[in-house]
C-alpha positions in Angstrom: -2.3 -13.8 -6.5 -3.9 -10.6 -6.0 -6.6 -10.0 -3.2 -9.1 -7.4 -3.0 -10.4 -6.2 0.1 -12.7 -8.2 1.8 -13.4 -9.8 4.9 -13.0 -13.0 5.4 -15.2 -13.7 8.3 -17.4 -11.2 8.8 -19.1 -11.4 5.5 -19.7 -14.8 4.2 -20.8 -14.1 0.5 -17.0 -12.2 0.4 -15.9 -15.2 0.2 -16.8 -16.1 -3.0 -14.7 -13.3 -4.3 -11.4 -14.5 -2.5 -11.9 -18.3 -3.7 -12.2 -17.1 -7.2 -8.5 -15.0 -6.6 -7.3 -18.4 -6.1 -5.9 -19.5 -9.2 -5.6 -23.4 -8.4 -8.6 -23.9 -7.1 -10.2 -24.9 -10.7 -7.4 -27.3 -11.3 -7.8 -28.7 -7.9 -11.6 -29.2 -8.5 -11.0 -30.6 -11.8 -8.2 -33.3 -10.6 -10.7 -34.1 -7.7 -13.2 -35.0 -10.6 -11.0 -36.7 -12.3 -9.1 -38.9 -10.1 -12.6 -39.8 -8.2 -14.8 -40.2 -11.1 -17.2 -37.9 -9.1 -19.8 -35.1 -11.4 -19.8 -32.1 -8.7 -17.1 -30.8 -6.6 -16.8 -28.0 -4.7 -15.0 -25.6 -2.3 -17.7 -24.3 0.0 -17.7 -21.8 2.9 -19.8 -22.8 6.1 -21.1 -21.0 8.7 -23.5 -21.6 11.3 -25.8 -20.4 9.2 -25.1 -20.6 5.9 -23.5 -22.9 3.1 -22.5 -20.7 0.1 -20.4 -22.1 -3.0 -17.4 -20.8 -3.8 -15.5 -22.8 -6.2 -17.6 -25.3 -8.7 -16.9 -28.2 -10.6 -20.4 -29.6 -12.1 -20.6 -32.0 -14.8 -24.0 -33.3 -13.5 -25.7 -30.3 -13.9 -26.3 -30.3 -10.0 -27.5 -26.3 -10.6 -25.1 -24.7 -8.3 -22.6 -22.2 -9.4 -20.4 -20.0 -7.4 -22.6 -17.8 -4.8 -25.1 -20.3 -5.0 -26.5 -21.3 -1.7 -28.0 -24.9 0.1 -29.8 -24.7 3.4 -27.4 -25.0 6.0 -29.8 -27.8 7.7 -29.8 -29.9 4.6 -26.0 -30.7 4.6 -23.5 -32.8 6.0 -21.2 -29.5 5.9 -22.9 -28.6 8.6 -22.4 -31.7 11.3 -18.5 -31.1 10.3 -18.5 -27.5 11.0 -18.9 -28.9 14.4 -16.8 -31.7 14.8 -13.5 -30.9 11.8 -13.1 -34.4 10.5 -14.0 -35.5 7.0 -16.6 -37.3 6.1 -16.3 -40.3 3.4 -19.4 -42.1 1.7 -18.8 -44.8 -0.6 -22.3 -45.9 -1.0 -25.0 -44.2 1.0 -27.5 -47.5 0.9 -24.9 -49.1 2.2 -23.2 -46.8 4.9 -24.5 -48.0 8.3 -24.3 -43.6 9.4 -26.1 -42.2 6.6 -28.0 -44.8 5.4 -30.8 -42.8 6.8 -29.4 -39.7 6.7 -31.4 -36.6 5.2 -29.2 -35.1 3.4 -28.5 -38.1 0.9 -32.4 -38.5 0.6 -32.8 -34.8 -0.5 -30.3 -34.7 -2.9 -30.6 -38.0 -4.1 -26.6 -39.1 -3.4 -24.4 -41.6 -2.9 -21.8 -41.4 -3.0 -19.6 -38.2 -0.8 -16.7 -36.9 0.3 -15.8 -33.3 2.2 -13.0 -32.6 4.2 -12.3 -29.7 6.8 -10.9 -26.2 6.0 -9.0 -25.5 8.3 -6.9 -22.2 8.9 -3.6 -21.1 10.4 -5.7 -19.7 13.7 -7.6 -23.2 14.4 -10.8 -21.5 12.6 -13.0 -23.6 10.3 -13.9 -22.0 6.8 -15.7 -24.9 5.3 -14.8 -28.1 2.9 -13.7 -29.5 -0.2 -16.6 -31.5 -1.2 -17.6 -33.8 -4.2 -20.7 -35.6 -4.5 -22.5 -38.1 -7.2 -25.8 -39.8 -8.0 -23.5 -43.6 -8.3 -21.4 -45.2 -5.7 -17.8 -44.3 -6.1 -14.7 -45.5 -3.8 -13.8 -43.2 -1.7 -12.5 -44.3 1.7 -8.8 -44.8 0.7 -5.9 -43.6 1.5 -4.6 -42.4 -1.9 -8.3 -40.3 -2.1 -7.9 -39.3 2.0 -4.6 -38.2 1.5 -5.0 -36.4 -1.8 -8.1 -34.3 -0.4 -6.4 -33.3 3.1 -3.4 -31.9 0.9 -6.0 -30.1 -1.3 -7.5 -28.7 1.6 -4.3 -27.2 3.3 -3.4 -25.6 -0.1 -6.6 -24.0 -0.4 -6.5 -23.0 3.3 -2.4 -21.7 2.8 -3.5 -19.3 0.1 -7.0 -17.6 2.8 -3.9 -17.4 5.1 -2.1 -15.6 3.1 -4.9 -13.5 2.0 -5.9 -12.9 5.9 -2.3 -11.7 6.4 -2.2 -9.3 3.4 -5.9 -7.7 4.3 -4.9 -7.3 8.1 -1.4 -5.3 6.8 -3.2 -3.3 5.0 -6.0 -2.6 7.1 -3.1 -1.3 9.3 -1.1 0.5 6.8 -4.2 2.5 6.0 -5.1 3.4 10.1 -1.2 4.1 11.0 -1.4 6.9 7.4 -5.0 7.8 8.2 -3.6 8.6 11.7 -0.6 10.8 10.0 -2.7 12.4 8.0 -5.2 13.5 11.1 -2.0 14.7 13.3 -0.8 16.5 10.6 -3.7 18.9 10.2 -4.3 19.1 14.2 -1.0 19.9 14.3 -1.2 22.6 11.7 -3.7 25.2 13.5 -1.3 25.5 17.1 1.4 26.2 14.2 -0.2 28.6 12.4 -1.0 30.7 16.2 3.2 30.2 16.2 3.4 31.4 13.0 1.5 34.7 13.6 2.9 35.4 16.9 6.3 35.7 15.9 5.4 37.5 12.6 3.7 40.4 15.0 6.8 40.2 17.8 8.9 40.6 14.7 7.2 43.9 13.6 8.5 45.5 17.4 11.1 43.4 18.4 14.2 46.4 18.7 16.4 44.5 20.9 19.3 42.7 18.7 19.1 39.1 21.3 15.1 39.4 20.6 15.6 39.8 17.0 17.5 37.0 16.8 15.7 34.4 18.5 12.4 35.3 16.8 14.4 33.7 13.4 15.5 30.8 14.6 11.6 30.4 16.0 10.8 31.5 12.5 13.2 29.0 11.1 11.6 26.0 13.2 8.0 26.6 12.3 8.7 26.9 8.8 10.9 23.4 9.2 7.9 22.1 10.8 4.7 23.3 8.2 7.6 21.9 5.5 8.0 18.3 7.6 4.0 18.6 8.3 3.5 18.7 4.5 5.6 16.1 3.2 3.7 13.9 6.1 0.4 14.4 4.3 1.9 14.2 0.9 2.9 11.3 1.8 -0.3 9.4 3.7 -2.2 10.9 0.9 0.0 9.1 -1.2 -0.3 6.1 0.4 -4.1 5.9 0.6 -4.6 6.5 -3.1 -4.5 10.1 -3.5 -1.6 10.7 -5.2 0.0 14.0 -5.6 -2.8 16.5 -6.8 -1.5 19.1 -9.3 -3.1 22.3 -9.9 -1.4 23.0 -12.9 -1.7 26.2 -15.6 -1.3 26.8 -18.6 1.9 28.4 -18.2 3.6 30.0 -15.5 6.9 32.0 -14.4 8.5 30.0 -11.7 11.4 32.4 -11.1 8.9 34.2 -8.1 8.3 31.3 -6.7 11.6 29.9 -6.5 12.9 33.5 -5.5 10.8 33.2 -2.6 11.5 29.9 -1.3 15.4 30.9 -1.8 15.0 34.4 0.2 13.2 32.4 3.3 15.5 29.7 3.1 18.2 32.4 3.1 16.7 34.3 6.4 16.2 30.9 8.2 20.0 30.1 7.6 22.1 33.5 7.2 25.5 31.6 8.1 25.3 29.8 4.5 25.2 30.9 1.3 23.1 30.3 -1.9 23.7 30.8 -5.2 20.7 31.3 -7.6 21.2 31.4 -11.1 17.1 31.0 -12.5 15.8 32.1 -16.3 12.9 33.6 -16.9 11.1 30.1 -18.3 7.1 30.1 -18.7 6.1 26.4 -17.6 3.1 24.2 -17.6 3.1 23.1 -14.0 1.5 23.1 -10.4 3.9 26.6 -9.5 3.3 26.0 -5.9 4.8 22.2 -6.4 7.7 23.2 -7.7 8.0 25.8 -4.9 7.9 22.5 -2.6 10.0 21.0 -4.3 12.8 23.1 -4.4 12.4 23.4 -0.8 13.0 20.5 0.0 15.7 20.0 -2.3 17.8 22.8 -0.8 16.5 21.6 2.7 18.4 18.8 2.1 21.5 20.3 0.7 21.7 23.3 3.8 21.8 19.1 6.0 23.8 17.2 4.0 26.1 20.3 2.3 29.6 21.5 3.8 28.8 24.4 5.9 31.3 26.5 4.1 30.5 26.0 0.7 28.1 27.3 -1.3 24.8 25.9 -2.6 23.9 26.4 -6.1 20.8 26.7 -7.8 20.2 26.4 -11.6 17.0 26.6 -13.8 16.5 26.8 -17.8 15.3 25.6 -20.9 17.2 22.6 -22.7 15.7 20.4 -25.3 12.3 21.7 -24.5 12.6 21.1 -20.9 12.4 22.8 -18.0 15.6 21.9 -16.6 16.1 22.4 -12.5 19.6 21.9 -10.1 20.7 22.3 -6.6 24.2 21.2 -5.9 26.3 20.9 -3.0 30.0 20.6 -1.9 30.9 18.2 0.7 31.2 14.5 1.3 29.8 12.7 -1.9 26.5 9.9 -1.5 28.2 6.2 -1.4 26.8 4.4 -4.6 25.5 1.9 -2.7 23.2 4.8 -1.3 21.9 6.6 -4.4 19.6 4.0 -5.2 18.0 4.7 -2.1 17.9 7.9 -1.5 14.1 8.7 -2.7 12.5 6.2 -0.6 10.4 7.2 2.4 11.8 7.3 5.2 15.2 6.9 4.3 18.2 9.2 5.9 21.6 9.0 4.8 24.3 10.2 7.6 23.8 13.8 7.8 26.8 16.1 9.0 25.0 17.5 11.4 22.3 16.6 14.5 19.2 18.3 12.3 17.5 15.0 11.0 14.4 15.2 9.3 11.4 12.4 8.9 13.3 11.0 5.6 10.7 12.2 3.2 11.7 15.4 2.0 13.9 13.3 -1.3 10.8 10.8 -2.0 8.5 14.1 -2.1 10.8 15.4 -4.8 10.5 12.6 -6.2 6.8 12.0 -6.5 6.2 15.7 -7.0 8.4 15.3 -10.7 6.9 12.0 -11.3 3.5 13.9 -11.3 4.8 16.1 -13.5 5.8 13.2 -16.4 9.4 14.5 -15.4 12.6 12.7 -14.0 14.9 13.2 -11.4 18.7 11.9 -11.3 21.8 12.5 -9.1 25.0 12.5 -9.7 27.6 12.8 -6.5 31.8 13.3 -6.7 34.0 14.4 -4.1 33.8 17.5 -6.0 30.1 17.8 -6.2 26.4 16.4 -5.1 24.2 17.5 -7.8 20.1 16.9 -8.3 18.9 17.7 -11.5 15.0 17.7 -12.0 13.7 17.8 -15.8 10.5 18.1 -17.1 9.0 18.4 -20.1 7.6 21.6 -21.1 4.6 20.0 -23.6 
């Protein structure tokens, strides 16, 4: 069963749409039909001031279909609205209630049935109803019992729905939310970011030197853990990963780059680079982020004193791409999880990161038609991005 968004109370007519989501609700108007001998049934929602069909069985050519409405006055809907219990006419001439009743006498009925829908919360959405121009038997248990259980089914499936729309409504405001912090948080970082680039240009003393680049280390580990934040609530509300892709590009630059800043922020380690000279159709500054945060995640989860390695050619008309690592190899159980978001494995060190950086890798080659595999020995951890080159 598969909602769409729409809400359930504040917009009546919405719930036409939700009732129609409901797979059963045919088959339950048809065995209501069927087991009563009745011509119309129906699932309708009731307000206070409004009765709007939903669901609709009609063999009696009644003229209502779903979205169809009846003046709220002019029905018995309406009296049990107000009071929840169901209502059961066998024979409206003679029914000492409704005998006299209006709405019999406008429609020309007799015989009825609706019963309550009730939800989870206590609330009241409206009734299973059936109606017909001859007298049918109603009032007994077997019919009672049969249109309560209907009702509770149909009422279990616009709980469920009410349940679904509410965790999504507040998936959307806790990403929209990311999404806003991140770029707030962006413009104090950029007044960071140009601070210590100017400091940089005069700093002389050796102690200032040196804690300018571990400032300049942070605020680029913070614009890269801002960025995977947004990638991520973008991703999340629909978005997806926009590529600005050319025709084709050299990525060695780009990958030189992120290699020499990744270098300055961490001089104590060493990286290997061994990239070809490949022309590639591709979003350049994608790849850029996603080698990033590929050796981001190596410089964590890599033995401090080995070496990080980092491969890129052609193979089988691919653009292949590999950082690998020494250290303790990624339990089995593990890999499988690994490019889920928020996910952290048990890094060597205190530096933890959101958990995004791997899914961002991820989704970044998925946008490219690529793939993305791991492979991880006591010898060697090893992520290996391909993607095709036409």
């Amino acid at each position: 069963m598969k909602f769409e968004s729409a809400p359930l109370h504040n917009d009546p007519t919405a719930a036409v749409q939700i009732i129609a989501e409901i797979s059963v609700v045919p088959t339950i108007l048809d065995v209501v039909c069927a087991t009563t001998g009745m011509g119309f049934a129906a699932v309708a929602r009731v307000t206070e001031d409004r009765w709007i069909a939903c669901g609709v069985r009609d063999d009696v050519q009644f003229g209502l279909q779903p979205g169809g409405e009846l003046k709220i006055e002019t029905t018995i809907c309406n009296e049990i609205r107000q009071h929840h219990q169901i209502v059961v006419i066998d024979n409206v001439d003679k029914d000492p209630l409704y005998a006299s009743h209006h709405t019999p006498a406008i429609y020309g009925l007799q015989s009825y049935i609706s019963m309550p829908i009730l939800l989870k919360d206590g609330s009241f959405f409206g009734t299973l109803c059936a109606i017909d121009t001859k007298p049918k038997t109603l009032n007994t248990p077997e019919i009672i019992g049969m249109f309560k259980l209907f009702a509770e089914l149909i009422a279990f499936h616009l709980d469920a729905y009410q349940r679904l729309d509410q965790e999504r409504q507040g998936s959307e405001l806790r990403e929209q939310f990311i999404a806003v912090l991140g770029h707030d948080l962006r413009n104090p970082l950029a007044s960071l970011d140009a601070g210590t680039r100017m400091l940089q240009r005069s700093a002389t003393d050796d102690k200032a030197v040196s804690v300018l680049r571990l400032m300049r280390s942070s605020i680029s580990r913070m614009s890269g853990l801002i960025d995977n934040v947004l990638d991520f609530a973008r991703g999340r509300m629909g978005g997806g990963f926009a590529l600005e892709q050319a025709d084709r590009v050299p990525l060695r630059p780009v990958m030189e780059h992120v290699i020499a800043e990744l270098r300055m922020a961490h001089p104590e380690r060493r990286i290997v680079a061994e990239l070809s000279d490949a022309l590639v159709r591709c979003d350049e500054g994608r790849i850029g982020q996603l080698l990033s945060n590929l050796l981001a995640n190596a410089l964590t989860h890599g033995a401090e004193d080995g070496a990080i390695r980092v491969r890129s050619d052609i193979v089988d008309d691919a653009f292949m791409l590999s950082v690998s690592n020494s250290g303790e190899p990624i339990p089995q159980e593990k890999i499988g999880d690994l490019f889920k978001p928020f996910f952290r494995g048990e890094p060597n060190s205190g530096q933890q990161g959101l958990g995004l950086g791997l899914y961002i890798v991820s989704e970044i080659t998925k946008a490219h038609n690529g793939t993305l595999s791991v492979t991880s020995t006591p010898e060697e951890t090893c992520f290996t991005v391909r993607i095709p080159l036409y």
